[in-house]
C-alpha positions in Angstrom: 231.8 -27.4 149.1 234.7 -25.1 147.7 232.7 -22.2 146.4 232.9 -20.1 149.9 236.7 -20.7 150.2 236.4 -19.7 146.1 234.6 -16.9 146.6 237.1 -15.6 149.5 239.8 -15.6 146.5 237.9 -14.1 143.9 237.2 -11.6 146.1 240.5 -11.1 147.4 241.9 -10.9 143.4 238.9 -9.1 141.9 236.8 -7.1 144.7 233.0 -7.5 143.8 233.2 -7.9 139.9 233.4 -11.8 139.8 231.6 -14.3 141.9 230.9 -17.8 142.3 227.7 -19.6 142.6 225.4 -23.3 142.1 223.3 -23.3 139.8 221.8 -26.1 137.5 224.1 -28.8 139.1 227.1 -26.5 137.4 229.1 -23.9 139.4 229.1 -20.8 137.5 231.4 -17.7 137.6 229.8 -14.7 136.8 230.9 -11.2 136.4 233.2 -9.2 134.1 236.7 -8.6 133.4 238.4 -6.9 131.0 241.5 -9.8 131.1 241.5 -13.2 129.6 243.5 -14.2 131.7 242.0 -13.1 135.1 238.8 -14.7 133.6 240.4 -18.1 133.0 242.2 -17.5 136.8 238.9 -16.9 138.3 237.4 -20.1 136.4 240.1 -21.9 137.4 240.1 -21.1 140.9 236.7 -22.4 141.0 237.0 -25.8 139.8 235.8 -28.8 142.2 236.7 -32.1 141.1 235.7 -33.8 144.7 232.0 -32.3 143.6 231.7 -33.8 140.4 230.5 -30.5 139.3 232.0 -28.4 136.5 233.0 -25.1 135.7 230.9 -22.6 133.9 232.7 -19.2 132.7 229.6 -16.4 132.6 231.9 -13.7 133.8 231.9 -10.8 130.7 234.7 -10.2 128.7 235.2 -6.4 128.4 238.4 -6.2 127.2 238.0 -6.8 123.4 235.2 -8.3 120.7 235.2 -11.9 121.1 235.2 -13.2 117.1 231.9 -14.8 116.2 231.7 -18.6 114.7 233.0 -18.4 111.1 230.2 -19.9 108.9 230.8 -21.3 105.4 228.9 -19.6 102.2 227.3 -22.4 101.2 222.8 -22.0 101.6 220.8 -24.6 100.4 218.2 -26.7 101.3 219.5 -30.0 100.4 219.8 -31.5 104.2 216.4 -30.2 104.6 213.8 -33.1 106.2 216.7 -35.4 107.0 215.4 -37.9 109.9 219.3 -39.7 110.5 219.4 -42.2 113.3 222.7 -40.4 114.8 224.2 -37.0 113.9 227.2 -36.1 114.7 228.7 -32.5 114.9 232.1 -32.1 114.2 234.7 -33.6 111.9 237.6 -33.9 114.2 239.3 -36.9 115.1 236.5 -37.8 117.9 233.9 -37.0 115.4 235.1 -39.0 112.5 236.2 -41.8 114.8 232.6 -42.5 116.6 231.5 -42.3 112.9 233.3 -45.3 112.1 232.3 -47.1 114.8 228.5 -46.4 114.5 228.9 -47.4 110.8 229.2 -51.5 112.4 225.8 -50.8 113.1 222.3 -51.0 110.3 222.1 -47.1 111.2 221.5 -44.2 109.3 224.6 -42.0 110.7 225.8 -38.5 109.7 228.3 -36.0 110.1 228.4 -32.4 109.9 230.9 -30.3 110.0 231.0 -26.5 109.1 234.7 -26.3 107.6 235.3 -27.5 104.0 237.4 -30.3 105.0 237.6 -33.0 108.2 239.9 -32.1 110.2 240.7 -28.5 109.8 240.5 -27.6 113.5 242.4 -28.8 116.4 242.5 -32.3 115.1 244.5 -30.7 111.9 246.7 -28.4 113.6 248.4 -30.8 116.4 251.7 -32.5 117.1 250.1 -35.9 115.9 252.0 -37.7 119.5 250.6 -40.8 120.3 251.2 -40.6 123.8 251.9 -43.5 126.6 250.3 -41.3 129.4 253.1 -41.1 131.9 252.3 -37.5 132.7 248.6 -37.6 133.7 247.0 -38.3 136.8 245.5 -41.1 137.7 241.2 -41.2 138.0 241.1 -39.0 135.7 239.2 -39.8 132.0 242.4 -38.8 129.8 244.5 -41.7 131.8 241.9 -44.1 131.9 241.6 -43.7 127.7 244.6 -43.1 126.4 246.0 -46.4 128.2 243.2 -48.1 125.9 243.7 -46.4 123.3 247.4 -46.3 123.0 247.5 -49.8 122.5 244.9 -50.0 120.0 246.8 -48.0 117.3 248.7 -50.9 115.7 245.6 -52.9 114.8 243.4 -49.2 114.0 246.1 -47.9 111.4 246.6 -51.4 110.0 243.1 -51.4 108.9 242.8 -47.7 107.8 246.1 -48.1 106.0 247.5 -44.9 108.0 251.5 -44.9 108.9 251.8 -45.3 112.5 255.7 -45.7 114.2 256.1 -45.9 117.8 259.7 -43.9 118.2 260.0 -43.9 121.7 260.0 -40.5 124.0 262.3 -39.6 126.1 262.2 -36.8 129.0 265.3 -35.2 129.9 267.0 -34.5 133.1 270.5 -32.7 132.9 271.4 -33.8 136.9 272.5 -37.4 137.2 271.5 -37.0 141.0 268.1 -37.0 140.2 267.9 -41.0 139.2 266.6 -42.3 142.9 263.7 -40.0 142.1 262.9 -40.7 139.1 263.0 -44.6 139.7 260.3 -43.8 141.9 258.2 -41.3 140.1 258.7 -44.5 137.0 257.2 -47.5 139.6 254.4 -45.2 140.6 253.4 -44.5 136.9 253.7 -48.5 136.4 251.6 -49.2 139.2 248.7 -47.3 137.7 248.7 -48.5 134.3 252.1 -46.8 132.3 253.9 -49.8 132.3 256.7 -49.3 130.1 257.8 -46.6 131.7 261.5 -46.8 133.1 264.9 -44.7 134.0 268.1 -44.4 131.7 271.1 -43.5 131.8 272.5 -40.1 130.2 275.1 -42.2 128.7 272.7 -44.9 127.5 270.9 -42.1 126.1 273.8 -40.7 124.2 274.4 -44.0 122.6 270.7 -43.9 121.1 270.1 -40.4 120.6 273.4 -39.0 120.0 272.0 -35.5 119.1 270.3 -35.3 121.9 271.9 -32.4 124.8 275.0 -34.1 125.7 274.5 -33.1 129.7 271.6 -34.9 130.3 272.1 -37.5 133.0 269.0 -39.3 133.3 265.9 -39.4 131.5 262.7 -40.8 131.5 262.0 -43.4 128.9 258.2 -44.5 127.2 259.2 -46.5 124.1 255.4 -47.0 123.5 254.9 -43.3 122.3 254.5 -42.9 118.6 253.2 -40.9 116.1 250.7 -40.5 113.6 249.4 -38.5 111.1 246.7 -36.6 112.5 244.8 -35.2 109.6 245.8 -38.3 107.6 243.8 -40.6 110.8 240.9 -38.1 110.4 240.3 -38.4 106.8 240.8 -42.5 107.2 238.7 -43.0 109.8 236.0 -40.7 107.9 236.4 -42.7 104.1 235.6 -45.9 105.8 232.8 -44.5 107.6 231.7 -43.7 104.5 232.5 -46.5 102.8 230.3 -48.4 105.1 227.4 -46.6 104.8 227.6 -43.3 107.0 227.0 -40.0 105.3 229.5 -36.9 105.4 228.8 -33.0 105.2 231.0 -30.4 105.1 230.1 -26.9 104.9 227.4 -27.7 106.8 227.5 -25.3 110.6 224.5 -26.1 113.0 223.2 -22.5 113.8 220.2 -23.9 116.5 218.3 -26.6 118.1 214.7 -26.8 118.9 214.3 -29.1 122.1 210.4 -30.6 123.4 210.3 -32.6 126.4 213.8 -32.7 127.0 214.2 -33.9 123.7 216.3 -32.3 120.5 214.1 -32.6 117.8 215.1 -30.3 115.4 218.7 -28.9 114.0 218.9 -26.2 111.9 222.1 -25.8 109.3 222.2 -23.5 106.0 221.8 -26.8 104.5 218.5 -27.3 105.8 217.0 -28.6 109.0 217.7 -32.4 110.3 215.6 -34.3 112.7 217.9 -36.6 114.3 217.0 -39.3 117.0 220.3 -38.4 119.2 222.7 -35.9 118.6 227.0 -36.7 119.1 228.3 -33.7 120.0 232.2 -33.7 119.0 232.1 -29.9 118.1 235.8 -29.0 119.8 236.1 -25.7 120.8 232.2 -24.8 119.6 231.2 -28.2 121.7 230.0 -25.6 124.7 227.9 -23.5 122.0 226.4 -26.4 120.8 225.4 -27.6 124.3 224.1 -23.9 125.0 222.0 -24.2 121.6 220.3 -27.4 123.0 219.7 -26.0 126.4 222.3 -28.6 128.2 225.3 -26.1 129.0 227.0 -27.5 132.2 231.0 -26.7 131.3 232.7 -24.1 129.5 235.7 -24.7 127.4 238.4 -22.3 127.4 240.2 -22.1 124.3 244.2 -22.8 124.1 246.5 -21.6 121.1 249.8 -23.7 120.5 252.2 -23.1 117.7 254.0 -26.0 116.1 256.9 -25.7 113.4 258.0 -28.4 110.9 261.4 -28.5 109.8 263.4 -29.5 106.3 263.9 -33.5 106.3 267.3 -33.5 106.1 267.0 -32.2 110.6 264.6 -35.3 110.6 267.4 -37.4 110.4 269.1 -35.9 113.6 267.3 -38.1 115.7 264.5 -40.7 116.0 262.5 -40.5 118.7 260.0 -37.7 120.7 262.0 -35.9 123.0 261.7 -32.9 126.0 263.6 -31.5 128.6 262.5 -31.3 132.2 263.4 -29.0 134.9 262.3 -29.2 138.6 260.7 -25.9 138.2 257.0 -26.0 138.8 255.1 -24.8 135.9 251.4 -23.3 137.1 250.5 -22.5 133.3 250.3 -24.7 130.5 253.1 -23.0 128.3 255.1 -25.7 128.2 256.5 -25.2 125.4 256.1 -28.9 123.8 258.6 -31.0 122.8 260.8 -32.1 119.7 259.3 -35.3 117.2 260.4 -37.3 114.3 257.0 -37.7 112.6 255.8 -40.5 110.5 257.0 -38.0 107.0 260.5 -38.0 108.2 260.4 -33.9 109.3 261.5 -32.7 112.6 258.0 -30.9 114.5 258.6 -28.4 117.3 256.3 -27.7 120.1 253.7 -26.9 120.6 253.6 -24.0 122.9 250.3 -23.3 125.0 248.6 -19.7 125.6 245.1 -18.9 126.5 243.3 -17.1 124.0 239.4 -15.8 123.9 239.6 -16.6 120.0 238.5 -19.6 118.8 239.7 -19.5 115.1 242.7 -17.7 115.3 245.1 -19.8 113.4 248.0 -16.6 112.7 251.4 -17.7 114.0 253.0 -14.9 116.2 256.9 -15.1 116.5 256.9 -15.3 120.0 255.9 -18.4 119.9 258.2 -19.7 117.9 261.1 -18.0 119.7 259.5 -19.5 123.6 259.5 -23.3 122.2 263.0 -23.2 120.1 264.9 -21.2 123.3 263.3 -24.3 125.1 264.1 -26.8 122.5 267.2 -26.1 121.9 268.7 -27.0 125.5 266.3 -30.9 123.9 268.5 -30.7 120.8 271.4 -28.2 120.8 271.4 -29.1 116.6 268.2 -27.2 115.9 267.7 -24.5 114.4 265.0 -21.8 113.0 267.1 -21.8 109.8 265.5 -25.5 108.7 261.9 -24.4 109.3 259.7 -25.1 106.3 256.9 -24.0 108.0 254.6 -23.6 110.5 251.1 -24.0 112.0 248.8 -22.7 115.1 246.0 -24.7 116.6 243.2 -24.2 119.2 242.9 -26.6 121.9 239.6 -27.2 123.5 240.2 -27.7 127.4 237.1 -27.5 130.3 238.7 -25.9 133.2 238.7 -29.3 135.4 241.1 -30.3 132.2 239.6 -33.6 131.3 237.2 -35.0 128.8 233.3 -35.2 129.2 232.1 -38.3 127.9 228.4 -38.4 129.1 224.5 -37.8 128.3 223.5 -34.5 128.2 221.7 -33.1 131.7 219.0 -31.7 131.0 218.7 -33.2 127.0 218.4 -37.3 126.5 219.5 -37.5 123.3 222.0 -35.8 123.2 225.7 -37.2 124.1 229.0 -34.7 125.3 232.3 -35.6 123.6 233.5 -32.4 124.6 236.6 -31.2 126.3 238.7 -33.1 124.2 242.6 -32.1 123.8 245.9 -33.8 124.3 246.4 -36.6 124.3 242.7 -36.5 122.3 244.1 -38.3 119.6 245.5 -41.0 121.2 242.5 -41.6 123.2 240.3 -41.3 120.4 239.7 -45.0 119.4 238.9 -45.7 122.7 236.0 -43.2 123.3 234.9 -44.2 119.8 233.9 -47.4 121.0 232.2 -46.0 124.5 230.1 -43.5 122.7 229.3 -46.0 120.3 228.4 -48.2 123.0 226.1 -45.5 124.4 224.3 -44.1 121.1 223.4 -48.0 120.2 222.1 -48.6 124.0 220.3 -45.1 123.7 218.5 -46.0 120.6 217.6 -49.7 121.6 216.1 -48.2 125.1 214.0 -45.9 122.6 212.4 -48.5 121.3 214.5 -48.3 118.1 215.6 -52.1 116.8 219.2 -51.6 115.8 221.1 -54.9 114.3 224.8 -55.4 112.9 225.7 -54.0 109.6 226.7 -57.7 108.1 228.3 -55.4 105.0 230.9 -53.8 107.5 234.6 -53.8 106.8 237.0 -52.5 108.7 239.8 -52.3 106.1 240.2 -48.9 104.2 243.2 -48.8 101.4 244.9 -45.4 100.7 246.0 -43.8 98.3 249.5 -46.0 97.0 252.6 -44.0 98.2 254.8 -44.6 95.3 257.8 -43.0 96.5 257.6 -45.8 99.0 258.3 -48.5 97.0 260.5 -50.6 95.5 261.5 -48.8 92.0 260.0 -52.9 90.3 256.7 -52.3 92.1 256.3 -48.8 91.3 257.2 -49.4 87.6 254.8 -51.7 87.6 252.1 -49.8 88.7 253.8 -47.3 86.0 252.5 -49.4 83.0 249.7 -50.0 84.8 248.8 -46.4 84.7 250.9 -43.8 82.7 249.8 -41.0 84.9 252.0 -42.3 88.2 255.2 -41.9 86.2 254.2 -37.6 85.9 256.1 -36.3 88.5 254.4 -33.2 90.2 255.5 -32.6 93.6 259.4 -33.2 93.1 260.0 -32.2 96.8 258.0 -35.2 98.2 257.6 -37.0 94.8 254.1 -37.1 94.5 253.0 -37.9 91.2 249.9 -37.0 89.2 248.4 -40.8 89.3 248.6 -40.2 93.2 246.6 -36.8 92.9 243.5 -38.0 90.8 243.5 -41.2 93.2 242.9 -38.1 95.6 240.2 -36.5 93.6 238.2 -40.1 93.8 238.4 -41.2 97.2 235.0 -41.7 99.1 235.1 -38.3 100.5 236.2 -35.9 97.7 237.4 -32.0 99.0 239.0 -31.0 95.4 241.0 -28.1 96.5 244.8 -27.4 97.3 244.7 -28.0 100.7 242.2 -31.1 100.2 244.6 -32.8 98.0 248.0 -31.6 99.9 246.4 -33.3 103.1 245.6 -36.6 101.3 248.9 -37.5 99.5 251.1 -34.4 100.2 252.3 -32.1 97.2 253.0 -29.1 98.8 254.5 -30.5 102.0 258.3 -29.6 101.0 260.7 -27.4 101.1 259.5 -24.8 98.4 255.6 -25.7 100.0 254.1 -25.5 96.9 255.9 -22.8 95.3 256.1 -25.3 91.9 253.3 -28.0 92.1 250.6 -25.5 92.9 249.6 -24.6 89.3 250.4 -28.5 88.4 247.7 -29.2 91.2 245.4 -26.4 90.1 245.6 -27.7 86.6 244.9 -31.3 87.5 241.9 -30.4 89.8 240.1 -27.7 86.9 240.5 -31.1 84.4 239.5 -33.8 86.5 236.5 -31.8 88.0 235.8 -30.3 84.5 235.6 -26.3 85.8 237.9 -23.6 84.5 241.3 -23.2 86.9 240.1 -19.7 87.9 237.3 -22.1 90.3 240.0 -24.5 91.9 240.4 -22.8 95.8 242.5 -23.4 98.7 240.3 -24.7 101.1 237.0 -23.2 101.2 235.2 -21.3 98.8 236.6 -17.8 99.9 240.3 -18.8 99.5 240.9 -17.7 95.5 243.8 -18.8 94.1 243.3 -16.8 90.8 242.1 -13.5 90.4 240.4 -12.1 87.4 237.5 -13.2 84.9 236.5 -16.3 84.4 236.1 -17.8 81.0 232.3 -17.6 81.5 233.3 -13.7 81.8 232.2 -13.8 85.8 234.2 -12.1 88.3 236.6 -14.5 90.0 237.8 -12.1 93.4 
């Protein structure tokens, strides 16, 4: 056991205000600290992987007021007495994915999540890499998945109808010298499993990346990386869910559990209170508060902000891969300080960078962050520059300290099943745990007693919304006289017409605000990010939805877009 050799360094770091114990088959740090960091050191010094065991972070923050869970306005009673077959919390990519896959089955499935829109979290606010895993260890869960389910995204976006490209990524090294290494470090990551993975050249790289740094020597080549849209695979994976037969929520937040006999049996939301027969919880950074509400904490996450910028298309065409510099140095934190991507929309993205945090939802952007990953990126692409950022984005990762997944049935709770700990390469892994938790929740409700058969409706195959500025100009005229309304040109930075924004308003899943529609077919993604479509947008939403403009919102109901009275005469603020 590691906890009296943890116990000697806690001690030696912190005195007597932090120590280490077993308890509940979990070891848990207790204590206070008025750092964040110190209290993720502590934490981390802890961590066992030989014992199976993970960490628990009870040590007392005392340096700051740690934000509580933003909750939506929304208080009805229209959940209230719901008895689904499955619910699952949390409308991330591993939420929306097992979704899909439990919709195969002649269940009654749900999802909750508590924002107004899939996706809004860390599954929203990420780099959207689908990675080949050359840089994880082997026996741990994120290798095992994400060789799964990196090869499973050419058949999974083909039937959502989701863009998908696999660009390649390269890892650069500026000393030539290096190459009898790195032959080696590339056979050991094909023994276990990375198979593409192989050693170039720095001039064979400078004839396929030519904007690449000019003194890299050698680099490390995975041409199965790709990339995705990540909000864009949320929402799809969620609509055919749908349009099989599960059932979606939003602004819906689970505020508490009532367990009997080890059992969940009640969960309370401000839409009412659900009794489910197992509970999926794929809550992301709130996945250890759910597991505290229904009495099963054994692992803490420790939240992680990155910082991601998206440039103008016109430094998208500077090159077409994912690409990073590498250094020899060993890094002990995780500010790595990403990477640079051509995604799927043709723009450049930058990062992320990686800094612990003891805020959950803090999305601001700090320029630091932005400065750290460019003054890296820039020795990846000396081309780049700050001046062709459109914009930019922070996420919160949702890492345990051991820094792998938990895919299992809760401890001390049976129905109840931990997708929790889920962070890069989470996305890419994601159709692969979809099918193992599927593969759990159907064995857990057949061992009930519960007769669960095929859904014989199912279909795999979701259409989106058609991307006219895709086309051939004879196929989008045609779709022209079909409907008038796709030759109204809205978005004149990405081309989005107003054909392709009422599509947006009827899909099986409707969220008809701004950001709802901007995520689905993209006006307000360009250069002038919505300083021209936005009141088009605002218009088109008040008509199709039949409210005055003054009620069309961002996101969620507190994001007012207009300020004043109301045609009804109500304050609008």
């Amino acid at each position: 056991m590691k906890i009296e050799k943890a116990n000697k360094e806690l001690k030696k770091l912190y005195g007597s205000r932090v120590r280490a114990g077993v308890k509940d088959g979990a070891i848990v740090v207790s204590g206070e600290l008025d750092n964040w960091d110190d209290i993720v050191n502590a934490c981390t010094i802890c961590v066992d992987k030989k014992s199976g065991m993970h960490v628990v972070n009870d040590i007392r923050f005392t340096g700051g007021e740690i934000p509580k869970m933003r909750e939506p306005e929304e208080e009805d009673k229209s959940l209230d007495g719901g008895e689904p077959d499955v619910l699952v919390i949390g409308g991330g990519i591993s939420g929306a994915s097992i979704l899909r896959e439990l919709s195969k089955w002649d269940i009654e499935a749900w999802l909750v999540d508590k924002e107004s829109d899939l996706a809004m979290q860390a599954s929203g606010r990420n780099d959207g890499e689908v990675h080949p895993g050359v840089d994880l260890g082997k026996g741990t869960l994120k290798q095992h998945y994400v060789l799964i389910g990196n090869k499973m995204y050419e058949k999974v976006c083909r039937e959502l109808d989701v863009p998908f490209e696999r660009f390649g990524q390269y890892v650069g090294f500026e000393s030539k010298w290096l190459r009898p290494v790195l032959e080696l470090f590339a056979l050991q990551r094909r023994m276990i499993g990375v198979k593409d993975t192989r050693v170039i050249s720095g001039e064979e790289l400078k004839k396929r990346e030519p904007n690449l740094n000019e003194d890299f020597g050698v680099a490390i080549y995975n041409p199965s990386a790709g990339c995705v849209c990540p909000y864009g695979l949320t929402i799809a994976y969620a609509e055919n869910a749908v349009e099989n037969g599960a059932k979606v929520f939003l602004n819906t937040v689970v505020r508490s559990m009532k367990t009997e006999n080890g059992k969940i049996t009640e969960v309370v939301t401000n839409r009412g209170t659900i009794r489910p027969k197992l509970v999926i919880n794929a809550a992301g950074v709130f996945a250890d508060d759910i597991a505290q509400m229904a009495g099963d904490r054994f692992y803490s996450i420790h939240p992680r902000r990155g910082t991601n910028s998206i440039t103008d298309k016109k430094a998208g065409r500077l090159i077409h891969c994912i690409a990073s510099v590498k250094t020899l140095k060993k890094n002990r934190t995780h500010s790595k300080g990403g990477g640079v991507m051509r995604t799927v929309h043709g723009n450049l993205l930058v990062g992320p960078d990686a800094v612990e945090t003891y805020e959950k939802e803090n999305y601001a952007t700090n320029r630091e962050s932005i400065d750290v990953v460019f003054d890296k990126q820039e020795k990846t692409m000396p081309k780049l520059s700050q001046r062709d950022i459109i914009t930019y984005f922070t996420g919160v990762r949702s890492p345990t300290f051991e820094e792998d997944f938990i895919i299992e049935f809760g401890h001390k709770v049976k129905n109840l099943i931990h997708c929790a700990g889920i962070q890069s390469p989470g996305l890419t892994t994601a159709p692969a745990v979809a099918l193992d938790v599927e593969k759990m929740a159907v064995g857990y409700l057949r061992q009930s007693g519960e007769f669960v058969a095929r859904n014989a409706d199912f279909n795999p195959i979701r259409h989106a919304v058609p991307t006219l500025n895709e086309m051939p100009d004879e196929e989008r005229n045609e779709y022209i006289k079909k409907n008038p309304d796709y030759g109204v040109m809205i978005c004149r930075c990405e081309e989005i017409s107003k054909g392709e924004i009422i599509d947006a308003l009827e899909r099986p899943i409707k969220v008809p605000t701004l950001d709802g529609i901007k995520r689905r077919v993209r006006p307000g993604m360009g250069r002038c990010q919505g300083g021209f479509c936005s009141p088009l947008v605002s218009k088109i939403i008040a008509e199709h939805e039949g409210v005055d403009i003054s009620r069309v919102r961002k996101a969620s109901s507190r994001s007012v877009v207009t300020y004043g009275k109301t045609k009804e005469g109500a304050e609008n603020a």
